[in-house]
C-alpha positions, 0 to 999 in steps of 0.5 A, spaced: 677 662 784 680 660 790 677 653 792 674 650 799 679 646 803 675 640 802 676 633 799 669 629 797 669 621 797 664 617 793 664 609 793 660 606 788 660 600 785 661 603 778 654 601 776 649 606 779 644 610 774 644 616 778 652 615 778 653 621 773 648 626 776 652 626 783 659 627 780 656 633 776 652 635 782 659 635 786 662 639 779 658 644 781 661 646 788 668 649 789 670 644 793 678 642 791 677 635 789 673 630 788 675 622 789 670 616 786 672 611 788 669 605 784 669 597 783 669 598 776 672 603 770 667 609 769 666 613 762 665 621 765 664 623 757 664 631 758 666 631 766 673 628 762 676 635 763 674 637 771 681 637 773 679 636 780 676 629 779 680 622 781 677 615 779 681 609 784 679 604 781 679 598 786 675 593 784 676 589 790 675 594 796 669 594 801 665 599 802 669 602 809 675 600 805 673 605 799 672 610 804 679 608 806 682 608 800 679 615 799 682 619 805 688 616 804 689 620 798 686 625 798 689 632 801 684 637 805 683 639 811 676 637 811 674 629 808 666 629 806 662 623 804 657 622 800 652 617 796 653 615 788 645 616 788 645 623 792 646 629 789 647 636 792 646 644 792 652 648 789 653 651 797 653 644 800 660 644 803 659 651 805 654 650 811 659 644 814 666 648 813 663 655 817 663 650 823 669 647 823 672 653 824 671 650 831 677 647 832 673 642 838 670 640 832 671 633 829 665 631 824 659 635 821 653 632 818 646 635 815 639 630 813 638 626 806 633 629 803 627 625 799 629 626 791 624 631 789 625 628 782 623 621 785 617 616 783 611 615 788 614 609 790 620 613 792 617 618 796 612 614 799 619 611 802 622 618 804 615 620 808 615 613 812 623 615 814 620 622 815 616 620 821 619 619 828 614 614 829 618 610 824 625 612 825 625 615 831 632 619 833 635 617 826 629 622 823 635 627 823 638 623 817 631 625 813 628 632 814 631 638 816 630 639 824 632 644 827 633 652 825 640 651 828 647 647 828 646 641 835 651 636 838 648 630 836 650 622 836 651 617 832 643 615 830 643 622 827 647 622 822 649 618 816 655 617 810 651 620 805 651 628 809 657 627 813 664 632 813 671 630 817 676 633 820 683 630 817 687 631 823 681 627 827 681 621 822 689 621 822 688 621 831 683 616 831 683 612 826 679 611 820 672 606 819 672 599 820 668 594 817 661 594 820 655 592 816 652 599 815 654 601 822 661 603 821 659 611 821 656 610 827 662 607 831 667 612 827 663 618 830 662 614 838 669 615 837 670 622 835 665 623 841 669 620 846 675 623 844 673 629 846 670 633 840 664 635 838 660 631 832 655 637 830 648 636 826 646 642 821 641 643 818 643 647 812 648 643 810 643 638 805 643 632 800 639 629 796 637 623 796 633 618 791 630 613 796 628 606 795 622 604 791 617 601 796 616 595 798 621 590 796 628 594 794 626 598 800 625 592 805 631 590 803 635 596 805 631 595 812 634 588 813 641 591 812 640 596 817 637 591 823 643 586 822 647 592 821 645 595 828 645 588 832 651 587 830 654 594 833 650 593 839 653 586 840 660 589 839 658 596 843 653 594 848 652 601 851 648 603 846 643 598 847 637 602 848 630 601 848 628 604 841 632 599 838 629 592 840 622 596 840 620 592 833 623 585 835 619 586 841 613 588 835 615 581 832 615 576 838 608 579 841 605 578 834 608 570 832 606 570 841 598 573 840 596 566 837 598 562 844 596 567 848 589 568 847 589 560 848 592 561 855 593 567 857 587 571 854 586 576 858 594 578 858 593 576 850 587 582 851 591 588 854 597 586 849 591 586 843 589 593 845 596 596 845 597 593 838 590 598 836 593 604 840 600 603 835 596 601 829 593 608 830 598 612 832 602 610 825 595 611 822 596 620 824 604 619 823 602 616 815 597 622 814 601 627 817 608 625 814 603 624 806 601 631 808 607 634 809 611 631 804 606 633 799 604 627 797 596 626 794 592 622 801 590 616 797 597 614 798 597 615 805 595 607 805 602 606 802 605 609 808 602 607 813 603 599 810 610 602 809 612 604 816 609 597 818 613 593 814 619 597 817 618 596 824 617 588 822 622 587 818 627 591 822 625 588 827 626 580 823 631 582 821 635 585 828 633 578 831 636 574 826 643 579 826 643 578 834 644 570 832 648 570 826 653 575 829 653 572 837 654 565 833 660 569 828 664 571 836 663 563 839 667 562 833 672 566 833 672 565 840 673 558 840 678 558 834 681 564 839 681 558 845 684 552 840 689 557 838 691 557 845 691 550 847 695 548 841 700 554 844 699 550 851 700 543 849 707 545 844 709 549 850 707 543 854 710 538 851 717 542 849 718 542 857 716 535 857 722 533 852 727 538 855 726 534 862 727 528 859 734 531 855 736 534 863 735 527 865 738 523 860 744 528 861 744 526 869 744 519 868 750 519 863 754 523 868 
């Protein structure tokens, strides 16, 4: 059997309990070889004889590092990723490979689908993230949309689905370290080398969410600090979508205020509240609908797309300040840096003057 050109990544921690079912997943697909690279040592039991299956074991690399690390020592011409909680079809890679025939072609991703085999809790979570209302353009990476491959940017696609071209990776680089984001810049700049980042469809995972609310919230937060921090560092994709929710939050800590000085303003601004609270109240019926779930859950998905807004709205606020105060430090460490460089500089000219001029008054 003639094996696919792909080498499959997966960072974990070592500790994940849908770890095994993904590996076996990727043992079914006829990919070349299949690299974990994990912070802890693993025991595969039966998947011991896969010749294809590497583990690295680097108990000190980062999430970017791991990816890293697994590029570095892989061997095909396609570098695909994926999560430890996914688990993928046996055509998988396939639906991505047929693309990169292409060779304008440098990345190709597909949506992460709810795991069909999820709790409630966890499928609640994937019909909140179904919703364009909830996710606006990031609503790619979590249904299938389209009939037909699109250029996409970086919002549409996650590492959880995502296929590379080696010989773009070894041009442009590999990921930085961005919390949550680091996709997102690798794929900006793919994009602004010329190539094109692709979105299929048919190139699917599975993917088990995080339960609501709390473990779910939790995951929000990361990718509202994540997201500020990109945005401080690439302010070209400051868009209105993404300071949409912090403006959510600041209208509502405000309302108290200003029905007391400004009422008739507080009125117009408590309309528009009832416009949104409507609007997400049709996305959680549709969404429960259409993700088949039963209609007494629709409360759940409606609390759920509005603990979303307002959590990653908290949370985008609070990045935008820890991560504008991390770049004063490092600004200002840069500056002392510079001014301590200054004065050495400064006081060897002083002493070498002071040398010049004592020779002169010698002779």
């Amino acid at each position: 059997m003639a094996l696919l050109p792909v080498s499959v990544i997966v960072p974990t921690r070592g500790e994940g309990r849908y770890l095994e079912a993904a590996i076996r997943s990727l043992a079914k697909t006829e990919v070349r070889e299949i690299l974990i690279v994990s912070k802890a040592r693993i025991n595969l039991a039966s998947l011991d004889t896969d010749g294809r299956i590497k583990i690295l074991v680097r108990p000190e690399a980062g999430l970017s590092e791991a990816r890293n690390i697994g590029i570095s020592e892989s061997s095909s011409g396609i570098i695909a990723f994926t999560d430890d909680d996914c688990t993928v079809a046996e055509d998988w890679p396939q639906a991505a490979l047929d693309l990169f025939r292409d060779p304008k072609v440098g990345a190709v991703g597909g949506p992460g689908l709810t795991e069909p085999e999820d709790s409630w809790k966890s499928k609640c979570s994937g019909a909140v993230l179904y919703t364009r209302l909830g996710t606006a353009n990031s609503v790619y990476r979590y249904r299938a949309i389209s009939d037909r491959p699109k250029a996409v940017g970086e919002k549409q696609l996650s590492t959880c689905n995502l296929s590379f071209r080696r010989s773009v990776l070894e041009e442009l680089g590999y990921f930085t370290s961005l919390q949550t984001c680091e996709e997102n810049e690798l794929i900006e700049r793919i994009r602004s080398a010329g190539y094109d980042v692709l979105y299929s469809p048919t190139c699917i995972v599975y993917h088990h969410r995080r339960p609501l609310f709390v473990p779910f919230l939790r995951q929000i937060s990361r990718y509202g600090k994540g997201r500020a921090a990109f945005i401080l560092r690439f302010p070209v994709h400051l868009s209105p979508v993404c300071v949409a929710p912090s403006i959510l939050v600041l209208t509502s800590l405000c309302l108290p205020l200003l029905c007391i000085f400004l009422r008739q303003f507080a009125v117009l601004l408590l309309e528009m509240l009832a416009v949104y609270t409507i609007a997400i109240a049709v996305a959680a019926l549709i969404s429960t609908q259409r993700n088949r779930l039963k209609l007494r859950f629709t409360p759940v998905v409606f609390s759920g797309i509005a603990a979303m807004h307002y959590c990653y709205g908290f949370s985008f606020i609070i990045g935008l300040f820890k991560s504008a105060m991390t770049q004063a430090s490092i600004s200002r460490e840069e500056r002392l840096r510079e001014l301590m460089i200054n004065e050495t500089h400064t006081e060897c000219s002083i002493n070498q003057a002071k040398g010049w001029r004592s020779l002169f008054r010698e002779r």
